[in-house]
C-alpha positions in Angstrom: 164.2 138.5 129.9 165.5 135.0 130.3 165.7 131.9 127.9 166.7 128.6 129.2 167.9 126.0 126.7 168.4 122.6 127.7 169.8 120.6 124.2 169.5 116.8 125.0 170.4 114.0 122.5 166.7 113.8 121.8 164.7 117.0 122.3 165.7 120.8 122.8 163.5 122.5 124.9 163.3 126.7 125.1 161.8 128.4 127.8 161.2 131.9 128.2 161.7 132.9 132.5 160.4 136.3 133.2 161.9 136.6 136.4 159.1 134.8 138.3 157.5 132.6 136.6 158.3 130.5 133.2 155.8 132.1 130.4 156.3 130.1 127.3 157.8 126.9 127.4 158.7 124.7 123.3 160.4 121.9 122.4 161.9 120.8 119.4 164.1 117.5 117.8 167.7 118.3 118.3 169.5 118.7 115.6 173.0 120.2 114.8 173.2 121.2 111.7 170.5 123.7 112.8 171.8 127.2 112.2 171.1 130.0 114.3 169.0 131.9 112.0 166.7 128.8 111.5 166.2 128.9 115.1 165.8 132.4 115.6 163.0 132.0 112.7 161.2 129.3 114.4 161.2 130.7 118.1 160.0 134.2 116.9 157.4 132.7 114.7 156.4 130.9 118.3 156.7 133.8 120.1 154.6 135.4 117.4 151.7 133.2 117.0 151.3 133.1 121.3 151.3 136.7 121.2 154.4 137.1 123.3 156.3 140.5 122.5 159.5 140.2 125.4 163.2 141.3 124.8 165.2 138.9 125.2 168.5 139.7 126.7 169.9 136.7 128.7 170.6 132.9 127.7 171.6 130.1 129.6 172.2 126.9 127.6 172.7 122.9 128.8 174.1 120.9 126.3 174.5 117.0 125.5 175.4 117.6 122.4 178.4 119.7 121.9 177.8 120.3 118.1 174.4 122.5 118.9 176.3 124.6 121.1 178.5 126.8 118.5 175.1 127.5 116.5 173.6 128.5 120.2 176.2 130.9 120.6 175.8 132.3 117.2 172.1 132.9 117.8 173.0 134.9 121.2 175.5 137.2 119.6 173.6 137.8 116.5 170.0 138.0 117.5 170.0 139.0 121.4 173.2 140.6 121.6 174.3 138.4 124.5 177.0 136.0 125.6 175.3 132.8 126.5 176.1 131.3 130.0 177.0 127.6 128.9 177.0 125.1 131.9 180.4 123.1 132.1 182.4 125.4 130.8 184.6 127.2 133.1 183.2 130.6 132.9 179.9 129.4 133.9 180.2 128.7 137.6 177.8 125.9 139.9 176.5 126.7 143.0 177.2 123.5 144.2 180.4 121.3 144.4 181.0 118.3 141.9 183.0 115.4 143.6 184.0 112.6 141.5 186.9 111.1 140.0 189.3 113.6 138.6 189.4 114.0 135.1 185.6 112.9 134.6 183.1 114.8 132.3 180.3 114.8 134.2 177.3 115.8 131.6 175.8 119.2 132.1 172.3 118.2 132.5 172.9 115.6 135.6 174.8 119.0 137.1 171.8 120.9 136.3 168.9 118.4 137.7 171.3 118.2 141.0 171.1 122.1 141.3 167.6 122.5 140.6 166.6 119.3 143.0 168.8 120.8 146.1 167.3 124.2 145.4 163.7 122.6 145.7 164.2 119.9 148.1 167.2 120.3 150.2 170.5 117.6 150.8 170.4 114.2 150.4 168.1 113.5 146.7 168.1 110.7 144.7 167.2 112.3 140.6 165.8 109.8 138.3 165.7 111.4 135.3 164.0 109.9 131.7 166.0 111.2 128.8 167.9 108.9 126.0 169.2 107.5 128.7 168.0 107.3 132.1 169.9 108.6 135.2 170.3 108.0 138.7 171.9 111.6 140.3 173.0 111.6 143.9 172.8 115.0 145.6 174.9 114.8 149.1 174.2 116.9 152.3 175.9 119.7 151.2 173.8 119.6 148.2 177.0 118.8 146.1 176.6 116.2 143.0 178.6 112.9 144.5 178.0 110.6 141.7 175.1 108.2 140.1 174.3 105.3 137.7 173.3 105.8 134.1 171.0 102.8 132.4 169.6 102.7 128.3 166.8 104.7 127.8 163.2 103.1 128.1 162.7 104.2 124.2 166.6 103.3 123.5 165.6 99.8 124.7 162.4 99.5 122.7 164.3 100.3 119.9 167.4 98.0 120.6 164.7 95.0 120.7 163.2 95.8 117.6 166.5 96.4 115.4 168.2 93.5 117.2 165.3 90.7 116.6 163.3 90.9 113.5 160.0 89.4 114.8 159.6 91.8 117.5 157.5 95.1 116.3 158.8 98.4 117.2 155.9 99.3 120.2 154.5 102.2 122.9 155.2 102.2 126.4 152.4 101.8 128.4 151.2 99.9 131.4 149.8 96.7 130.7 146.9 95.6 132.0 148.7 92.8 133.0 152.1 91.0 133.5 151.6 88.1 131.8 151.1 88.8 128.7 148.8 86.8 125.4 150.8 88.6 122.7 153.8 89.4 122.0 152.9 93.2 122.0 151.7 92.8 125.4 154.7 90.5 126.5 157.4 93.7 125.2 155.2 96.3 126.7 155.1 94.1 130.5 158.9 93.5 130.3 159.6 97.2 129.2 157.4 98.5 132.0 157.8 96.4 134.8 161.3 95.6 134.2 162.1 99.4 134.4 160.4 99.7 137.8 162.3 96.6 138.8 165.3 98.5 137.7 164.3 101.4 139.2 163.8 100.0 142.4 166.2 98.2 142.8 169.1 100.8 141.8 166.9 103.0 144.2 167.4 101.1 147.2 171.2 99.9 146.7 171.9 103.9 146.8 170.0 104.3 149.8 171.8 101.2 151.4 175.1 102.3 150.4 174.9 105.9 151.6 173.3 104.9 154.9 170.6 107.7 155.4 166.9 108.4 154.3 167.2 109.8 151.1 164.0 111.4 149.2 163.2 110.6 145.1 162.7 112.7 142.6 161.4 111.7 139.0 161.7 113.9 135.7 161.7 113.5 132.0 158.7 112.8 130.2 158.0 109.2 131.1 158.4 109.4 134.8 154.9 110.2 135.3 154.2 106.9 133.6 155.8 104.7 135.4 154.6 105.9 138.6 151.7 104.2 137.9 153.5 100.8 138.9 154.6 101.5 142.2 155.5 104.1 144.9 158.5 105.0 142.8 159.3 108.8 143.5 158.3 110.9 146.5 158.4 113.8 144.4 157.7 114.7 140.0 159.0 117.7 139.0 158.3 118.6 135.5 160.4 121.5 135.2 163.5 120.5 137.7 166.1 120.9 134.5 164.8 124.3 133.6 164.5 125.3 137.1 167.8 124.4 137.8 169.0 126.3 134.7 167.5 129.6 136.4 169.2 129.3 139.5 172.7 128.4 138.3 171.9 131.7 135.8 170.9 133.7 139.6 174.4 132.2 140.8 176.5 134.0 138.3 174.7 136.8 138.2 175.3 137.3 141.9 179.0 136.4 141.6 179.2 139.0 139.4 179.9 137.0 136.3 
């Protein structure tokens, strides 16, 4: 049995792949002083009370944050008695090319999002992704990763204004009703909103323009399905594309005989 980790900045989210299908998916706030047997005691306890009894024997793990890692590996070894596959490390191998500038760390869940979306949708994506930050991920027609943008985070921004001036209040995103706004809740909440579909957009379309050639969208992370609301934005919302693309990068090497 298959678990998929995918460690962001913010959230770590497990997911247990039975071959098929995904059975269990968690998530929990990433942190890296977290030791192995603290995670092993929460997943099992998980496991436990959703009455799933699987052997785990396999472990693929995306990383942002390179501190969680070691404690990942430590978990594999001592509790499922397996090497972890780590993507962008050497020994873990992509089924796709990566073509940018030599000498540049690209981070592991932009490769993994570009691997899942090609598998899914074929050449030619555009991947906007929600996380801490949010990312623009260019898949090419070969279905290698070729580049993208990166832009603050929709919550990273809230939180800038609210630390930065000390009369604005720290607030949700939502869609507002409207775009003028009466308050000056109302006034962050327009300008976080529809300024991120402007952004969105408008980073969209300079993409397309500069690669010359339709080009389909793809949202993830947890606030894409939010800002759909405000216009056509994606063609497609995939949920899952990072934990998908972890399984078929973990198919690759398996197949490659790694």
């Amino acid at each position: 049995m298959l678990l998929a980790i995918d460690c962001g900045n913010t959230n770590t989210v497990f997911s247990i792949f039975d071959g098929e299908n995904f059975i269990a998916t968690w998530r929990t706030s990433t942190e890296w002083q977290r030791t192995a047997d603290q995670y092993y005691v929460w997943l099992r306890t998980l496991m436990s009370l959703n009455k799933i009894d699987v052997a785990i024997d396999e472990v693929i793990v995306s990383s942002t944050v390179p501190r969680v890692v070691f404690n990942l590996r430590v978990l594999c070894n001592r509790y499922f008695d397996c090497r972890p596959y780590v993507v962008g490390k050497p020994d873990c191998l992509l089924p796709v090319d990566v073509r940018v500038d030599s000498g540049t760390q690209v981070g592991p869940d932009r490769l993994v999002n570009t691997v899942g979306g090609f598998d899914l949708h074929g050449p030619d994506l555009i991947v906007v992704d929600f996380g801490t930050a949010t990312t623009f991920d260019v898949v090419g027609r070969d279905g290698a990763y070729v580049g993208g943008v990166i832009s603050p985070g929709v919550n990273l921004s809230l939180q800038a204004l609210h630390d930065a001036a000390a009369a604005l209040p720290l607030v949700d995103v939502t869609k507002p009703a409207q775009v003028v706004g009466k308050n000056t809740v109302d006034c962050m909440q327009s300008g976080i909103f529809w300024g991120y579909v402007g952004l969105i957009n408008g980073v969209v379309e300079r993409i397309k323009d500069e690669r010359a050639r339709p080009m389909k969208v793809i949202g993830t992370g947890g606030l894409a399905p939010l800002f759909q609301q405000g216009d056509a934005l994606f063609d497609v919302f995939e949920d899952n594309l990072t934990m998908h693309g972890l399984v078929v990068i973990h198919r690759h090497n398996k197949e490659m005989g790694n």
